[in-house]
C-alpha positions in Angstrom: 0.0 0.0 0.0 3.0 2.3 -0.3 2.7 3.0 -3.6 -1.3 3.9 -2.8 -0.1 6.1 0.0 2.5 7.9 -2.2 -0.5 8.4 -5.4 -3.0 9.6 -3.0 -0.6 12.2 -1.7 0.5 13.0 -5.2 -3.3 13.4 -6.4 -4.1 15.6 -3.7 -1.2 17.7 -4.0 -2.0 18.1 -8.1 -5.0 18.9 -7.3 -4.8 21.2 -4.5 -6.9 19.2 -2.3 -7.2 19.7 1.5 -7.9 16.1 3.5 -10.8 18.1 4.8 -11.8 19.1 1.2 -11.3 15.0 0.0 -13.6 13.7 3.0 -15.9 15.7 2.4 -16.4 15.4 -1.2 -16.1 11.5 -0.6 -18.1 10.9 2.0 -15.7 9.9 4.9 -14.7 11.4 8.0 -11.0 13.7 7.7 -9.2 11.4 10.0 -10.1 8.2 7.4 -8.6 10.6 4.8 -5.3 11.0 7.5 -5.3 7.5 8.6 -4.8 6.4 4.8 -2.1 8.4 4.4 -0.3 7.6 7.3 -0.8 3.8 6.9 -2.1 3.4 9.7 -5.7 2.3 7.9 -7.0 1.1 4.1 -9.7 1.9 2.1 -12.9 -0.2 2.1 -13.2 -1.3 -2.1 -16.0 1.4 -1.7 -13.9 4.1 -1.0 -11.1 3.5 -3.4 -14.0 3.6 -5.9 -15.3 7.1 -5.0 -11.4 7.9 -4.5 -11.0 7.0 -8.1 -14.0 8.4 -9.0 -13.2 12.1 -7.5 -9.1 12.3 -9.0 -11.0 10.8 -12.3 -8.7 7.9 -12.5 -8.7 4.2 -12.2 -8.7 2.1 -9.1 -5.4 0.5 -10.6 -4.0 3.6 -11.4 -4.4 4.7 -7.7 -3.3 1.9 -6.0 -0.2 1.8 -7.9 -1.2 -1.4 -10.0 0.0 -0.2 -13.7 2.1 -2.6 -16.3 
């Protein structure tokens, strides 16, 4: 899950997007959004699909599964 920890950061950072502003628009509380990228927690399937959904990219891409 490193390499998700390291996309999610880099998606919120292209996009400007607070943790706040990302658990919000997704549904989750901001310390799910924190706890994700720390490590400490995954995302449920669910959320990496609204994840994906909201940076408009694949679950794949995002978790850092690409050939």
């Amino acid at each position: 899950m490193d390499k998700f920890r390291k996309n999610l950061r880099q998606y919120m950072k292209d996009t400007r997007t607070t943790q706040a502003a990302l658990a919000e628009a997704i549904g989750v509380s901001q310390s799910a959004v924190s706890a994700w990228l720390s490590g400490t927690k995954t995302p449920s399937v669910e959320n990496l699909w609204a994840l994906a959904d909201h940076f408009a990219t694949t679950m794949d891409e995002l978790a850092g599964r690409t050939d």
